[in-house]
Steps between C-alpha positions, in 0.01 A plus 500: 500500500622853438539703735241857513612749246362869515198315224320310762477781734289664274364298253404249793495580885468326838160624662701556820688773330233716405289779701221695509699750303534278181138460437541747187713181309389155725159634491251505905489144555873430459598818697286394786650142518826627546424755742322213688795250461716761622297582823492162589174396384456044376502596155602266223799539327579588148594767235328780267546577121469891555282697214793580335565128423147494308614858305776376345370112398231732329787708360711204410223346312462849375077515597521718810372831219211285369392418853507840665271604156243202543488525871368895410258386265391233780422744742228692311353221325183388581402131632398345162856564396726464822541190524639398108702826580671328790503166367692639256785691701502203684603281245776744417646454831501120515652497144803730607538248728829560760831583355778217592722729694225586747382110509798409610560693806115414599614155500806603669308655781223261494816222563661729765131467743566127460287408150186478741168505421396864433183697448537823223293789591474825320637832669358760280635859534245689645311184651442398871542890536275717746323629235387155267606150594446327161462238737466115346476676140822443402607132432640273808617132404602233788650213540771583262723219457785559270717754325341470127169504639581836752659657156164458331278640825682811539430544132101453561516740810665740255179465267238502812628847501252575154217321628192609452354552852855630563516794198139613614574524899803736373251647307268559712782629759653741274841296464542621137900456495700244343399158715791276614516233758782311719454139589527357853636146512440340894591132656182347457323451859337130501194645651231335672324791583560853400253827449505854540471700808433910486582689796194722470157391403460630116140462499417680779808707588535408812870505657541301770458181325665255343311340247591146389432277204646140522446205238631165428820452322628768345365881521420549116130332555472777768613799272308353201152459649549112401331379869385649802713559724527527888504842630616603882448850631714571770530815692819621494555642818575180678461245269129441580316219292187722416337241239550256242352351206604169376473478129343194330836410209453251245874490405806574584837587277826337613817390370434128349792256483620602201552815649253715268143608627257230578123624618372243725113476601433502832266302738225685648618455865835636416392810223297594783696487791689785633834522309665699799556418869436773698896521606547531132249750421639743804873429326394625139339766673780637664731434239248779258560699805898545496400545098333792593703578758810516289321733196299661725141491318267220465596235304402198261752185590503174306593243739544109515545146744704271424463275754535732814736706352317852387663717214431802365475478131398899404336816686394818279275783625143449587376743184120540531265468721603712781360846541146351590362838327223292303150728498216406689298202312790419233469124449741311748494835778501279836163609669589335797695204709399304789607142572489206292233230577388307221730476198410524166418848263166589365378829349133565502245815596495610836202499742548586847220382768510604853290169665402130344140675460621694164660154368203513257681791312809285449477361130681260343870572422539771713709584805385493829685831745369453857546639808548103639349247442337234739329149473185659398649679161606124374184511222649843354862352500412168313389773215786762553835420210720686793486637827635829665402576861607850685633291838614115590810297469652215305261223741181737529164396357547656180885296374307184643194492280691653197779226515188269511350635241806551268449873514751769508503682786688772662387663873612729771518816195360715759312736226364260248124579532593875491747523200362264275168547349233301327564420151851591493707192328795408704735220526500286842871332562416261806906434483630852527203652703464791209212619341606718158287656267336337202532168395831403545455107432681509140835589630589104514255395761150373397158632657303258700206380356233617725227236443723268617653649728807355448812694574772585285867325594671721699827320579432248789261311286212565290141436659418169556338406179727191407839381657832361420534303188569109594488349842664783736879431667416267821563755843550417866264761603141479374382795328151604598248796402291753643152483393175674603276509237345149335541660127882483509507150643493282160765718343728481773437180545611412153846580570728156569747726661200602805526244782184595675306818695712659791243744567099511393463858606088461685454884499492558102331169437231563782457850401413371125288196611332678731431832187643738741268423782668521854557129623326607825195651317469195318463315855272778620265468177476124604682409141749223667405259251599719230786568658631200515393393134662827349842421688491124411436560195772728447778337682410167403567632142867566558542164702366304211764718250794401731397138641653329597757766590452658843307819552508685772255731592531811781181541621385883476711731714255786495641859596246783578574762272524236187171346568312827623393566139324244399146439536365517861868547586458804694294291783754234552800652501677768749669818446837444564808725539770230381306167332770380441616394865092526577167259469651187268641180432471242750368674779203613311421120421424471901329803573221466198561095330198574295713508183784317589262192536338602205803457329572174685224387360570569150859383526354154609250483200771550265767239694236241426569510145903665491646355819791696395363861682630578797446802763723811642425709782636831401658808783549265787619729814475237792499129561102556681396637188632231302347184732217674530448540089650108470184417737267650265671346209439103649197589583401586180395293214838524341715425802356145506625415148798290494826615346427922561812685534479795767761766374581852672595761323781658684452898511560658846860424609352317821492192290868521483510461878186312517542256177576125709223576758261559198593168285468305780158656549430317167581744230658267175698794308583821528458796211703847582324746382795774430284789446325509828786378674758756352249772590479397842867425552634875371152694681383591136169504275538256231259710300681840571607686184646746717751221694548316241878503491511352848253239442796202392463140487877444481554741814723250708243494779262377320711268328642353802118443657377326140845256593429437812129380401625304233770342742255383772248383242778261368631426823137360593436301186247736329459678195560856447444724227477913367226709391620834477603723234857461568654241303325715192677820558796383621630137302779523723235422782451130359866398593439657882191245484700194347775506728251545821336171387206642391215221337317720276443861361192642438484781231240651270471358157660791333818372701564134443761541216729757649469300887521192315848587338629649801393216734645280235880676498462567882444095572801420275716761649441328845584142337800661355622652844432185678713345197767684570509512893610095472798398585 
């Protein structure tokens, strides 16, 4: 090999040689890899044919005059002749080819990084600037694999630079002068996952974020649009987790053996499973922070895994999308934001009601914008294509039924009923928590489809209209569902990859049985009969969908200001200052049984036929209320059938003192409920908007008391599962269950895929450990 004459330097240089200051010849993208190389930053090495490499090929081949002249002509030409235009000046390029003398000293410096594998990128003067990005519009090639074949993909970037989208963004920019581009040439990173992560929030404006795209393989499907991607949002001040959205991807791009690019399809449970770990997602985050950091102003970064080793493949200036000056009722303004509930994205007309009496008014297709909704506003919701409510959280009444229905649903926005008014078309993102104007369901997500009311896939999974292809990947730890209504039930059921019901919520399925009647009024009107038909009826339907796969039904935890509104409510239920802590669960069961052993009743004419049902007492405080609600159970017609399982669903953190005394009381499994646990752990309304932020499932308190249930329910031989809402926001939440020995998690259909996958990976993670811990 020669050694480096005064050519190469010029003609061909290492990226860790050039700066910021270069960016006139190496073109934005190549400037900012060297600055980043030089400031320490995991970028992959390589080298840069400057501009002035392309200028005198074009000069050699003695074409650079007839290009600058067509490339005028381009720009004012109109779209029925653009494209043969650039065609054209393409082709001129790509027959000029690349003079000898500059060949060889690419080869020479492609040799010098080791002859790897190497991905060619364009670096167009003027591009990846603060003022236009060109981003992905110039040509990128990977998985470059030897030194005739790089020769010939620097020539194509050279003739990206007269493509037709290309010639008209100049256009439309102003760029009239000559056009020339320098050509990046990196190590190829074997990725397994890669994406983009912007430092700032370009749709909204908003600054202290980092918002993150991840996909499968490499990070072309991400800048292409080719799947959907994951996307984190994490606040940058701390490195908070503020939500995610798990993409559904049907391939994935990686190096095949050969060494070129092979797209692979992917299996349902692993295109839609989270492509990050939470560790990981907080490490690309803070790796786009030193980006921004080091420049200064928001950035765009390019980033990739290969195996746990993160690199940095590009960063350029965040270019739009930032002054968040957009008028007042421009399509895509963000109206408001309040907390994500249901996911999914729907556009529709507007109607805001202020009680369940105005339901009447809601017509098909449209969106429902409450104040809050209760039990009694269930008949308007089964009609509503999204939901919007001014107060509530992630677990209030409102998520629940819309995740049951498969209806987007955002809550807690505070001013919802006030800013938004009837008729007005706006898009509902259940993932995000935003409502924007207009109809925003053609920028790559679909609209529901309102008669069905069928939810759109959002990233975790898609409603539960049909599951995995082929017989689902055998788990350790059954996967259950949370049901309430009887509709849902054969869908659900459907699913090979659904191991049984965790939780049959009683209040929605009473409260539609019943038409909105108060289950006391019913009593009072002398209707027990009907009573106990309507409930039969309804959960005997989803016993028959699942048998003979268990089904476990909570019977009805009523709370006072939930059940106040509906019919005769007002005379059976108190006014209470905090019904949360007040009138409900179990210790309502003993101080008026008339519905409880109405539902007894019910339960027992549907065990006759499904033997699979079994019973949960729900908000258990003491071990007297808990005998005393057994007694009534084996006293009952149900407690005398053979084979009932008597489960407790652990909510007030007395069970985790309590939990031996109350199995040996007779209780055959034990179901955490996280959301009323986690409020009662930290001292804070699950279905506060305001407190929101402190309401955390994976707060270590409440992680160590879901353990130590778990641990005494294996310790004592019985079953144990989770209802809650955690192991959906959180899919690092599944491992936390795995290793504790957990026997089952409960989620709502929506969620099987993405807890699925993650229960999957945690459970061979743990095999792997205790692999590796032998001597």
């Amino acid at each position: 090999m020669t050694t480096t004459t005064e050519r190469p330097t010029t003609a061909v240089r290492p990226l860790a040689e050039v700066r910021a200051r270069d960016a006139g010849d190496v073109g934005g993208k190549a400037a900012h890899l060297g600055e980043l190389i030089a400031a320490g930053f995991p970028v992959p090495d390589g080298f840069v044919l400057p501009a002035e490499s392309y200028r005198s090929a074009m000069d050699a081949a003695g074409i650079r005059a007839a290009l600058a002249t067509g490339h005028e002509e381009a720009l004012t030409a109109g779209p029925e002749r653009l494209p043969e235009l650039c065609t054209a000046l393409a082709e001129k390029v790509r027959g000029a080819g690349m003079p000898p003398a500059l060949a060889d000293h690419v080869r020479a410096a492609w040799d010098r990084l080791g002859a790897p594998v190497v991905a060619v990128r364009s670096s167009a003067v003027g591009e990846d600037g603060a003022e236009a990005s060109f981003a992905g519009m110039n040509s990128t090639f990977t998985n470059v694999r030897d030194a005739d074949e790089l020769v010939t993909r620097i020539v194509d970037c050279w003739a990206s630079l007269f493509g037709a989208r290309v010639v008209a963004y100049r256009a439309a920019r102003g760029l009239t002068a000559e056009p020339a581009i320098a050509v990046v040439v990196q190590t190829m990173v074997a990725a397994d996952r890669a994406g983009v992560a912007f430092t700032a929030d370009p749709r909204t404006g908003e600054r202290d974020l980092v918002l993150i795209e991840a996909a499968l393989g490499q990070g072309e499907v991400v800048v292409s649009g080719a799947v959907e991607p994951d996307t984190y949002e994490v606040v940058a001040d701390g490195l908070r987790l503020r939500s995610m959205r798990v993409g559904m991807q049907t391939h994935a791009v990686v190096r095949g053996p050969d060494g070129a690019d092979l797209t692979v399809a992917l299996e349902p449970d692993r295109g839609g499973a989270p492509v990050l770990a939470l560790a990981e997602i907080m490490d690309v985050a803070a790796l786009a922070r030193r980006v921004e950091e080091h420049y200064g102003r928001p950035q765009d970064v390019e980033w990739a895994y290969a195996g746990d080793r993160l690199r940095l493949l590009q960063a350029r200036p965040i270019t739009t999308g930032l002054e968040g000056h957009r008028a007042a009722g421009d399509p895509g303004e963000v109206l408001l934001r309040g907390l994500p509930a249901a996911p999914g994205r729907v556009s529709g007309p507007v109607r805001v009601l202020r009680s369940p009496d105005e339901g009447g008014a809601l017509q098909q297709g449209e969106l429902l914008v409450a104040p809050l909704t209760n039990p009694d506003w269930l008949p308007t919701l089964r009609r509503a294509a999204g939901v919007v409510t001014d107060t509530g959280g992630a677990t209030c009444h409102a998520a629940i039924a819309a995740r049951e229905l498969g209806l987007p649903c955002v809550v807690g926005t505070r001013r919802a009923t006030d800013i938004l008014a009837d008729g007005r078309i706006v898009t509902v993102d259940g993932a995000t928590g935003e409502i924007t104007d207009g109809d925003r369901t053609s920028r790559g997500t679909v609209a529901t489809t309102p008669s069905a009311a069928v939810a759109v896939r959002p990233g975790v999974a898609s409603a539960p209209v049909a599951g995995p292809a082929g017989a689902p990947t055998p788990l350790g730890t059954e996967i259950h569902v949370n049901l309430a209504l009887p509709e849902a039930a054969a869908r659900v059921a459907a699913r090979p990859d659904v191991d049984g019901v965790g939780l049959l919520r009683a209040e929605f399925l009473l409260t539609a049985a019943l038409d909105g009647v108060h289950p006391r009024e019913v009593v009072a009107r002398g209707e027990q009969e009907r009573f106990v038909n309507r409930v039969a009826e309804s959960v005997g339907t989803i016993a028959a969908a699942f048998a003979p796969r268990p089904v476990v039904y909570r019977t009805t935890d009523l709370r006072s200001n939930e059940f106040r509104g509906l019919a005769g409510g007002e005379r059976h239920e108190p006014s209470e200052n905090n019904p949360m802590l007040g009138f409900r669960g179990a210790y309502r069961y003993l101080r008026e049984p008339e519905v409880f052993a109405l539902e007894l009743r019910a339960l027992a004419r549907v065990r006759e036929q499904h033997p699979s049902l079994h019973v949960m007492l729900p908000f258990v405080r003491t071990r007297w209320e808990l005998e005393g609600c057994l007694e009534l159970i084996d006293a009952s017609p149900l407690g005398r059938q053979r084979g009932l399982q008597r489960w407790l669903t652990a909510e007030v953190p007395s069970v985790v003192f309590r939990l031996p005394e109350y199995l040996g009381c007779g209780i055959d499994g034990v179901s955490i409920g996280s959301n009323d646990l986690t409020q009662l752990v930290l001292g804070v309304d699950r279905d506060s908007d305001r407190c929101a932020e402190v309401y955390d499932e994976g707060d270590a308190a409440v992680v160590d008391a879901i353990e130590r249930i778990i641990a005494t329910a294996r310790r004592l031989g019985a079953p144990s599962s989770l209802c809650g809402q955690a192991p959906t926001r959180r899919p690092e939440f599944a491992e936390i269950l795995v290793r504790a020995g957990i026997t089952a998690i409960s989620v709502d259909p929506h969620a099987v895929d993405g807890v699925r996958a993650a229960v999957g990976r945690a459970e061979r993670r743990v095999l792997l450990d205790a692999a590796r811990e032998r001597p």
